[in-house]
Each structure stands twice: as structure tokens, then as C-alpha cells.
C-alpha positions as CSV (number, residue, x, y, z in Angstrom):
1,X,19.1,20.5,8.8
2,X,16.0,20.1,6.4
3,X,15.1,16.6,5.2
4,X,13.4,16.1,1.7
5,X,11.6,13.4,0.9
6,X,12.3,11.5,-2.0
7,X,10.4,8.5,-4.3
8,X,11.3,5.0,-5.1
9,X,10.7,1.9,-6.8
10,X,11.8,-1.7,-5.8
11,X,15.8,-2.5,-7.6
12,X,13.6,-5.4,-10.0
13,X,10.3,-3.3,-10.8
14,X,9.6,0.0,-8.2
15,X,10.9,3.1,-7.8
16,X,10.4,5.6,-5.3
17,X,9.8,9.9,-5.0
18,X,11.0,12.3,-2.6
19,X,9.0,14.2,-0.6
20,X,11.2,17.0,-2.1
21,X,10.5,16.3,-6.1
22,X,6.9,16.1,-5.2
23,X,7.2,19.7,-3.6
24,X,8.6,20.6,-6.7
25,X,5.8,19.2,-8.8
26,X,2.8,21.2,-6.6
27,X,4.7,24.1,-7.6
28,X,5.1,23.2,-10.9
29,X,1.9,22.9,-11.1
30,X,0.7,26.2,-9.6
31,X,3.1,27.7,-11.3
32,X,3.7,26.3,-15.6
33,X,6.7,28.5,-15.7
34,X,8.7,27.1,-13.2
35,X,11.5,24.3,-14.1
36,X,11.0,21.2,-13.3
37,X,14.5,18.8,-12.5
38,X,13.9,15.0,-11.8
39,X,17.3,13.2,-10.9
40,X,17.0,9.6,-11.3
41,X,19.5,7.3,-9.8
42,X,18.9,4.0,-11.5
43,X,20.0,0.5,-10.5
44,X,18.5,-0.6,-14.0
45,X,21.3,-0.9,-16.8
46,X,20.8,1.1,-19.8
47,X,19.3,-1.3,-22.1
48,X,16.3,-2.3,-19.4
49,X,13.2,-1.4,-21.0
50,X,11.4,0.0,-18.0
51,X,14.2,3.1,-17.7
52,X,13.6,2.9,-22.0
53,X,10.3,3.6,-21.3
54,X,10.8,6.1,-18.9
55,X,13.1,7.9,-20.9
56,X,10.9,7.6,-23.9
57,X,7.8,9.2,-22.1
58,X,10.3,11.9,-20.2
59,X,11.3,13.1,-23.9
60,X,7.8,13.2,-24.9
61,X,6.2,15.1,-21.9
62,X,9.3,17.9,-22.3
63,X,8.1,18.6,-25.8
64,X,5.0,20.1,-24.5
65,X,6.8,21.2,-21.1
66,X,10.6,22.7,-22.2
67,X,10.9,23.5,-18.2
68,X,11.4,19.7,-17.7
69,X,14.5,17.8,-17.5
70,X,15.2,14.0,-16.4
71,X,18.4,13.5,-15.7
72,X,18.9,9.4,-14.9
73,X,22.4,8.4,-13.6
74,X,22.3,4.6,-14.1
75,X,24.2,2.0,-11.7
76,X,23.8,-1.8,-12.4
77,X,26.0,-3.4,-10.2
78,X,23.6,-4.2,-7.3
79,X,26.0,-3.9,-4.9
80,X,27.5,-0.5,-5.9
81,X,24.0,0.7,-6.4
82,X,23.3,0.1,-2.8
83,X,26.5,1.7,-1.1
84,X,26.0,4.6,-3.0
85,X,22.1,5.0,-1.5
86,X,23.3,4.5,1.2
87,X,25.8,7.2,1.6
88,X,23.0,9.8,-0.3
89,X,20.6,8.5,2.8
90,X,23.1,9.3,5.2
91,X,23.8,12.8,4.4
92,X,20.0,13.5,3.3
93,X,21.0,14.2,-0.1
94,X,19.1,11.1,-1.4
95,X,17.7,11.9,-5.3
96,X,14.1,12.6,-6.5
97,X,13.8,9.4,-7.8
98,X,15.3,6.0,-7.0
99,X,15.1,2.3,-6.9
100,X,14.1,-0.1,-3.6
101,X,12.8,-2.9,-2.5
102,X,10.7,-3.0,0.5
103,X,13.1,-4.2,2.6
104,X,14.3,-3.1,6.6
105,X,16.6,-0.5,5.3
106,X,14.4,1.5,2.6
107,X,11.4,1.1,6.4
108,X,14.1,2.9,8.0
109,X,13.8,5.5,5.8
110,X,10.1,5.7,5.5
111,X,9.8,6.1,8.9
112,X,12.0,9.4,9.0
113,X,9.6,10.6,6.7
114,X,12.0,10.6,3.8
115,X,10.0,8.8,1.1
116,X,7.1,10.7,-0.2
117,X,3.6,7.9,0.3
118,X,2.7,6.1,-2.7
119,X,-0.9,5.1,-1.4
120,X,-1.3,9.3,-1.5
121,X,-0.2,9.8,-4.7
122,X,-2.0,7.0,-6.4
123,X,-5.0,8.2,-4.2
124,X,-4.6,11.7,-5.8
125,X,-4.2,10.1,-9.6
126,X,-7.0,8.3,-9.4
127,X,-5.3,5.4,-10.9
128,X,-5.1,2.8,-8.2
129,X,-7.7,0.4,-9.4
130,X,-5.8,0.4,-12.8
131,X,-2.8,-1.7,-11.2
132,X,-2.6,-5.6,-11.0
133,X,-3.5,-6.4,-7.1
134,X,0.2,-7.9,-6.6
135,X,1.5,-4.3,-8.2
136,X,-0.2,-3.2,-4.9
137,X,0.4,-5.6,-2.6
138,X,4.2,-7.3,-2.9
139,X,5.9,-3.4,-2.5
140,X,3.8,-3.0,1.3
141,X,5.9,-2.3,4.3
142,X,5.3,-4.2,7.7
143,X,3.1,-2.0,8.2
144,X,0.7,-2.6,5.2
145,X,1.8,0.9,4.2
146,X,3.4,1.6,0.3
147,X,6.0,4.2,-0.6
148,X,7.2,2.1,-3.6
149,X,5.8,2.4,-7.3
150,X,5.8,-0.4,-9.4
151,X,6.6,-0.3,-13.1
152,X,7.0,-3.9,-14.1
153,X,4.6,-6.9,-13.6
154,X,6.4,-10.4,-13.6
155,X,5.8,-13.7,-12.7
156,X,8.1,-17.0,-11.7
157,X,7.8,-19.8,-13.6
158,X,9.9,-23.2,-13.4
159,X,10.3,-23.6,-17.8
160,X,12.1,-26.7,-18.9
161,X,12.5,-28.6,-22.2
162,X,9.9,-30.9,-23.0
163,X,11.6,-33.3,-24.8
164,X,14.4,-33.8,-21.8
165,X,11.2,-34.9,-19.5
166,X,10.3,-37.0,-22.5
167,X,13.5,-38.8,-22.0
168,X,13.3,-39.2,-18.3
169,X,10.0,-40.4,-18.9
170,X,8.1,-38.0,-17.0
171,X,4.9,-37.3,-18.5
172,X,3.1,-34.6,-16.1
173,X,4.4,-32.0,-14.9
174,X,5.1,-31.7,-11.3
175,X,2.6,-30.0,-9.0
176,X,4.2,-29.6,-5.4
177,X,7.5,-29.6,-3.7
178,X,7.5,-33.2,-3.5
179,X,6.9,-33.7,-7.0
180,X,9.6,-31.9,-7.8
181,X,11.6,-33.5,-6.1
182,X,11.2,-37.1,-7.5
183,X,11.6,-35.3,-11.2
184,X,14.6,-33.7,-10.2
185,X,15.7,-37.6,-9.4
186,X,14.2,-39.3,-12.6
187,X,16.0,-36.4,-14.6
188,X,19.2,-37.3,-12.9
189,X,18.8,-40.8,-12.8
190,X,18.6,-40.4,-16.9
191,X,21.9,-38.4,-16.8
192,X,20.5,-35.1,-16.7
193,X,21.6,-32.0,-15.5
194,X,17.8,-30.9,-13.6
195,X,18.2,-27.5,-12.9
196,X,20.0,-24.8,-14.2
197,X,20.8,-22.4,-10.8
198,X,23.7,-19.7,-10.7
199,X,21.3,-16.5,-10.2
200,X,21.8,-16.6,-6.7
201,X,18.7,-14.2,-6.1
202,X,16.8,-17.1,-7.2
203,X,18.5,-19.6,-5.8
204,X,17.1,-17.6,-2.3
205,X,14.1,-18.2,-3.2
206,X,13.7,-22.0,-2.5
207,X,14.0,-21.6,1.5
208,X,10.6,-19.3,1.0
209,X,8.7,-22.1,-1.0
210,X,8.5,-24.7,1.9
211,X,7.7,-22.1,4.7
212,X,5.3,-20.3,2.7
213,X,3.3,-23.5,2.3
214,X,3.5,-24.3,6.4
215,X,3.0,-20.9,7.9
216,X,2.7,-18.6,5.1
217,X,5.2,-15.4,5.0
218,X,4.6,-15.2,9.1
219,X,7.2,-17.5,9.4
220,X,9.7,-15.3,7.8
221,X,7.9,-11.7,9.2
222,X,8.6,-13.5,13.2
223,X,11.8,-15.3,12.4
224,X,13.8,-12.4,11.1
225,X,12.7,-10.3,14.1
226,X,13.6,-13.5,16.9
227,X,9.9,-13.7,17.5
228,X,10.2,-17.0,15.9
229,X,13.4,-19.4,15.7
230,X,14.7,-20.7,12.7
231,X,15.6,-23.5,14.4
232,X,12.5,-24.7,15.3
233,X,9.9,-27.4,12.5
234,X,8.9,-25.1,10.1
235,X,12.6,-23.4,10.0
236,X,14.4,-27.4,10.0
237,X,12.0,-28.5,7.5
238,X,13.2,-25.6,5.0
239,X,16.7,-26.0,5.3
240,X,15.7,-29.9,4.9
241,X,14.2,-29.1,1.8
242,X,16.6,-26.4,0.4
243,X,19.8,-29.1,0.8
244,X,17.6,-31.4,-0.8
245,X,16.6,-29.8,-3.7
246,X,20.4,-28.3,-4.1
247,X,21.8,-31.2,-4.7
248,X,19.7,-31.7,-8.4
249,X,21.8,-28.0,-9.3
250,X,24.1,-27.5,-11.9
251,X,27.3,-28.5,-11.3
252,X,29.3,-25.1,-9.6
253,X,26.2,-23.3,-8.8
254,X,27.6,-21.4,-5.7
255,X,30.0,-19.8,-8.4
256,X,28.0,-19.1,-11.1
257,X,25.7,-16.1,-12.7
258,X,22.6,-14.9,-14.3
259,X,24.2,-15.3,-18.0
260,X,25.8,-18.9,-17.3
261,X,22.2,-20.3,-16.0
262,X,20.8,-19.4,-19.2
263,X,23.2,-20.2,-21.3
264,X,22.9,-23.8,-20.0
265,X,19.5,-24.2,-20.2
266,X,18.9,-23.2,-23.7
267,X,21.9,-25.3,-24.6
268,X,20.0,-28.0,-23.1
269,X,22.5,-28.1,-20.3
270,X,20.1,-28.7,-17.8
271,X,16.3,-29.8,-18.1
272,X,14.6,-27.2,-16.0
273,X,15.3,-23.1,-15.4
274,X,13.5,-21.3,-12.4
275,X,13.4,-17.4,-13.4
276,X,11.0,-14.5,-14.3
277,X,9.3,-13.4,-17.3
278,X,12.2,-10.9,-17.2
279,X,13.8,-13.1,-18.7
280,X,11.5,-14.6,-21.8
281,X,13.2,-12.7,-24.5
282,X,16.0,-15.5,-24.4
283,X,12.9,-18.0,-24.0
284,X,10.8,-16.9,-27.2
285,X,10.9,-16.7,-30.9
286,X,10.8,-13.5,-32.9
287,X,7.1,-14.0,-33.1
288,X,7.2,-13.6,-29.3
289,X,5.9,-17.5,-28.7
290,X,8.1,-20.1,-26.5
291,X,10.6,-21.8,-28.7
292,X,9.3,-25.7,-29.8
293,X,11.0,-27.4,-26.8
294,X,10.2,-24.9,-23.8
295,X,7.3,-24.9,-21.8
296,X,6.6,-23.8,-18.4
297,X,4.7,-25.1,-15.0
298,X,3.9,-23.3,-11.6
299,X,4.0,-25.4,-8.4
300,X,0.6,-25.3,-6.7
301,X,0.2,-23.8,-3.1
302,X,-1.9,-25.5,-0.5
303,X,-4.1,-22.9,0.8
304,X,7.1,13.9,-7.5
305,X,5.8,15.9,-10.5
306,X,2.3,15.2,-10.2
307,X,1.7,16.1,-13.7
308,X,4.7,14.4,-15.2
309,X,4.0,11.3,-13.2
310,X,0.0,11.3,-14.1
311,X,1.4,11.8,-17.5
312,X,3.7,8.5,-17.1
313,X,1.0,6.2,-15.8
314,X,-1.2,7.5,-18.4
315,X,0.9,6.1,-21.0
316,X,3.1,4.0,-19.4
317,X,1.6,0.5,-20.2
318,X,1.5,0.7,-23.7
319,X,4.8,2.1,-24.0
320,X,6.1,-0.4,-22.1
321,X,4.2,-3.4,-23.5
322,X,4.6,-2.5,-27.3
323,X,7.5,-0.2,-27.9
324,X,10.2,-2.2,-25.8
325,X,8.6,-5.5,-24.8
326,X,8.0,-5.2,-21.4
327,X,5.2,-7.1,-18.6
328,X,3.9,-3.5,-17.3
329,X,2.3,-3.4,-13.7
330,X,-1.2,-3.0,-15.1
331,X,-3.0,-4.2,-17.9
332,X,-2.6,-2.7,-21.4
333,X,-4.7,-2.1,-24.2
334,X,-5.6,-4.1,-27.1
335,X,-4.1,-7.4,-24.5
336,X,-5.8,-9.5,-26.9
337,X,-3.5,-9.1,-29.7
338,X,-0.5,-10.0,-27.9
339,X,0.8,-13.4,-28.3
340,X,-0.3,-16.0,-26.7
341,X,2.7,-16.5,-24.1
342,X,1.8,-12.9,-22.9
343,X,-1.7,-12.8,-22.7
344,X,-1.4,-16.6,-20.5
345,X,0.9,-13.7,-18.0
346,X,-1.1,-11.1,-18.2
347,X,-3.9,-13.2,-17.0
348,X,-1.4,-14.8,-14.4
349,X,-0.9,-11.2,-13.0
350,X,-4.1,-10.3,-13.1
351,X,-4.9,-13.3,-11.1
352,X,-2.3,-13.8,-8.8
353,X,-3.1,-13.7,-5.4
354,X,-1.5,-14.8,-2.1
355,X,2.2,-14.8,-3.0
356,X,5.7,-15.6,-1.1
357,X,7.8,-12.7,0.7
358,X,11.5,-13.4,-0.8
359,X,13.6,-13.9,2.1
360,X,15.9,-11.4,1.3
361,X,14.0,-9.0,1.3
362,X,12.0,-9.2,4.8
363,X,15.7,-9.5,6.5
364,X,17.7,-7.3,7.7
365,X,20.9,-6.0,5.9
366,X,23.3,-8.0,8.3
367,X,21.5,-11.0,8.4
368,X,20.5,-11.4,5.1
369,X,24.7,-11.4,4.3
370,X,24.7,-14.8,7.0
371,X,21.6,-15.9,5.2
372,X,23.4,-15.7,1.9
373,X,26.2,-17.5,3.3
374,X,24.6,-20.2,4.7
375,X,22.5,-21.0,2.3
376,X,25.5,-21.8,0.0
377,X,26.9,-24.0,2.5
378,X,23.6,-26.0,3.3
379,X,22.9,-26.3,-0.6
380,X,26.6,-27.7,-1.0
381,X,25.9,-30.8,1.9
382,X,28.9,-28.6,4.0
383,X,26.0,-28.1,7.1
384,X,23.5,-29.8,8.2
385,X,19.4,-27.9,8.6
386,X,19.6,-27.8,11.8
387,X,23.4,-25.8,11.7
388,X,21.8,-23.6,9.2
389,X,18.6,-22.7,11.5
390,X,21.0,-22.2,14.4
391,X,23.1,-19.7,12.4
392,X,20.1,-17.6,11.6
393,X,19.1,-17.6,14.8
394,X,22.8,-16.4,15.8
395,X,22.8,-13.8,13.0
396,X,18.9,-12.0,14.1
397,X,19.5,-12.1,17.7
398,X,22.5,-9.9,16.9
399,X,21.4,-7.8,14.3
400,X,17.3,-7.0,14.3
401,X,17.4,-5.2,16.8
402,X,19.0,-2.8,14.8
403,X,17.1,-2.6,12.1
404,X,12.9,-3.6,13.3
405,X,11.4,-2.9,17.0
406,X,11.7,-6.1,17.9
407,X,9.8,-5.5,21.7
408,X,6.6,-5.1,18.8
């Protein structure tokens, strides 16, 4: 049977290619005549502005190509999304073009030379020292190796309403882990709801913030493969840390959604709101500028068609940036007319540097279903850290293996 090679980009900001549409785009360009047919299986919903742009810049390109066509089936249940890759993988009928993250699975099929090499085509662009460094560096496999383009630029923040800290009588904001900590208490101890948590892919990142500052992301990198236990200091002091943080949540957290955890935070339900700059439409006024009571703080660390897809990153930014409001993965033009809010980004991007693996990504399938699991029941006080760590542990020594070389 004859594999084809596909491209992607991460289910939040990359996609990938196939090794099969790009075949299609070196003919296509040898030959102008020849159709060109880019099916796009999307786990963006319809309104996301990165497909809108796509789409946008897919209509213009076919009005000077009639050959082209790109046909985009979108999925955005995550869950669904994922099955039904899966089952495309497994009978090597995977699309030209669809969303990934960098994770053990998407490796798998990098390594059976399904996924056309991102570093080559940017290489052939030319166009790699147009993209933020992170735009580069978050969507690299194990083995430093990138087959996942990235169309959005985003960063975390921790935003919260300023006159809620007011109240509690906080008056910096807080600047590590520990910090955070005692203003989660003084916002509780005021009778305030501190954080607003249901988006349960953010809620997985809080395990990565304490074992990023101890050991970077090799904790995470040896853990999930059993070259590391999570039961050992660095792994105990994260659940530690997770199960304390937890318990300044919103009340049903383990329950709750994307849409609820913004909902209470703008309603002033809770003081503070960790999410990304995905999500600053519901933070800003029309003029694009935080609303009066919201600000934001970072936590500080301790230490295929070649011609259709030159044509998209030629004009991608500014599409992006101006037509549907959205952080592209490199800088646009004219930055300096942006609001404020977005240039103070922008720059962030442009500046961001070491960053933290999310868990979830760097494990495996199976495990990072125990890892979900867990993590609600050390957040909720039902185990202890050191039950957690033991679980992992449980969960990688059964399931790497199937997914990493774990002799490495």
C-alpha cells in the first residue's frame, strides 16, 4: 500500500501538510494547469478566525488560480476531532491538511514518514526568520524536529479585577508561586471567590508551573517515559502545589467549562482568570483596550501547495491581525497602530523565551487519560501527592512503552 504524507498544525494554533498535498503542489507548480484540491479537516469551529483567515486568503488565491479548491470539513468537539484522525491515520487516508499538537501520537506518525517536514518547507519559503521564536520552538518534537505550522501567536496571562485586590488589600501583584498562593488566601479570607477554573486544559497546566521552575520541562520529557518517577521531590512537590492551589477554585470546578469560567470572572464571580489571549475579545472594549477593572500579571520564572502556502504566509499576518482580530505567529505590519493591549503581546511574543511543555501534551494518549483523572481527585483533597505521583508512575510504566522508545 502507498502512504502519503500529509501537513498539520497544533488543535490551538498549528496545522500540518501531507507529504501527498505537497506532491500535488510541485506539480502544480510545474504544471499551472493542473487542479489543485486541499482537504482541510479542522478541529477549529467555524467562527475561529484563524480558519476565517484561511478561508479568506483560499478565496483570494483561487481568483487568480480557478484550478484551486479548499474544501475545510470543520469538527470542534476535541474529542470527536481526535477519533476521527485517528481512524484517517489508521487506514492511511489522513487529509492534506489537519490540526495537531506535538504530542506522542501525531511523533508516531512523523516517524512513518506521514507528515510532510515543516523545517523544509519553511527552509524552501524563505520565511523562517519572519516567525516569533516560540512559533518555532513550542511545535518541536523530541527530537527537536518540526512538522507542525503555526498560525496563531498567544500568550497566558493570570487577568483579574483590580478593584477585587483592592478589597483584599493586596497592592502588588503577585510574582511567584508562593505569592500566589498567599493572594489566593487574602482573596478568600475577604470572601472572595480567587480563581475562576472550569477549562480543564488550563486547569492541567498548574502541575507544569512548579516542575518547570525545579527541573525545567526534563522533568516531564523523563517522567512520562519512566526515566524519572513521579513519585520522587520534584514530582511530590507538584502535586503538593497543585492540591494547594485547587482549593482557592471556583466552587464545582471538576464540572465546569470554558464558557462558565468566563462568565464568572467578568461577572466578578471570582477575582482572578488564568487563560490566553484567545480569549481577550471577552476581556476588551470595542476600542480593543482591557475593560476599566481588568488587568493582567505573568508569574516570573527563576532561571502542500508551495505556491498557495507561500501565498498564505505572505499575507497571512495582516489578514489575521486586522480583518478578524487575531495574535498571528509573526509580527504584522503597521504593529504600532494597534492598541496598546496588543502591541504589550506582541512584544511578549516577540520576547518570550524559555517556556513550559503542557503536560498533556508531552504524555502519552493513555496516561494522559490517568493524568486527567487524577488531577481532578488531588485538586478536590480526595488523594493525597504522593497517591497522585504513585498513579502516574502506575499509568507510564504500563503505557509508554507503547507510545516512546523508552530503552532511549
Amino acid at each position: 500500500m502507498k502512504l502519503k504524507k500529509v501537513m498539520a498544525a497544533t488543535l490551538a494554533t498549528m496545522m500540518c501538510l501531507s507529504s501527498f498535498s505537497m506532491m500535488n503542489v510541485w506539480a502544480d507548480k510545474k504544471e499551472d494547469s493542473e487542479p489543485l484540491v486541499i482537504n482541510y479537516i479542522s478541529a477549529r469551529g467555524e467562527t475561529d478566525a484563524a480558519l476565517k483567515t484561511l478561508k479568506k486568503l483560499a478565496e483570494d488565491y483561487k481568483k487568480d488560480h480557478p484550478d484551486f479548491e479548499f474544501n475545510v470539513e470543520s469538527i470542534a468537539d476535541r474529542e470527536t476531532y481526535l477519533q476521527k484522525i485517528k481512524i484517517l491515520a489508521s487506514s492511511n487516508e489522513l487529509p492534506d491538511w489537519f490540526d495537531a499538537d506535538p504530542e506522542a501520537f501525531f511523533e508516531g506518525l512523523c516517524k512513518k514518514d506521514l507528515i510532510y517536514s515543516v523545517d523544509d518547507l519553511y527552509d524552501e519559503l524563505g520565511i523562517k526568520d519572519k516567525f516569533f521564536d516560540i512559533a518555532l520552538n513550542y511545535p518541536k518534537l523530541s527530537d527537536g524536529s518540526n512538522y507542525l505550522m503555526t498560525w496563531q501567536g498567544n500568550v497566558e496571562y493570570f487577568w483579574y479585577h483590580k478593584d477585587m485586590f483592592e478589597k483584599a488589600g493586596i497592592t502588588e501583584t503577585p510574582q511567584t508561586l508562593e505569592d500566589l498562593l498567599d493572594v489566593c488566601k487574602k482573596l478568600k479570607d475577604a470572601g472572595m471567590t480567587p480563581i475562576s477554573a472550569g477549562n480543564y486544559d488550563m486547569i492541567m497546566r498548574y502541575p507544569a508551573f512548579k516542575a518547570f521552575r525545579l527541573e525545567g520541562n526534563d522533568f516531564i520529557d523523563n517522567a512520562r517515559m519512566g526515566k524519572e518517577k513521579f513519585n520522587s521531590e520534584t514530582g511530590i512537590a507538584t502535586a503538593q502545589y497543585t492540591q494547594d492551589i485547587a482549593q482557592y477554585f471556583s466552587e464545582g470546578w471538576t464540572s465546569s467549562d470554558t464558557t462558565a469560567q468566563m462568565d464568572l470572572f467578568l461577572n466578578s464571580g471570582a477575582a482572578m482568570l488564568y487563560t490566553g489571549t484567545w480569549d481577550t475579545p471577552d476581556l476588551v472594549d470595542d476600542e480593543g483596550n482591557l475593560k476599566d477593572d481588568i488587568s493582567m500579571f505573568k508569574l516570573i520564572l527563576p532561571f502542500q501547495g508551495l505556491s498557495i502556502i507561500s501565498y498564505v504566509w505572505d499575507n497571512f499576518a495582516d489578514t489575521a491581525m486586522y480583518e478578524f482580530n487575531m495574535l498571528p505567529s509573526m509580527m504584522p505590519s503597521d504593529s504600532e497602530k494597534l492598541p496598546e493591549l496588543t502591541q504589550q503581546i506582541l512584544s511578549d511574543l516577540e520576547n518570550c523565551g524559555t517556556f513550559a511543555q503542557c503536560w498533556d501534551v508531552r504524555l502519552d494518549p493513555s496516561t494522559n487519560e490517568v493524568y486527567r483523572k487524577e488531577l481532578a481527585s488531588l485538586g478536590m483533597g480526595e488523594s493525597t501527592p504522593e497517591e497522585f505521583c504513585e498513579n502516574m508512575d502506575k499509568a507510564v510504566e504500563q503505557y509508554a512503552s507503547d507510545y516512546f522508545d523508552t530503552e532511549e
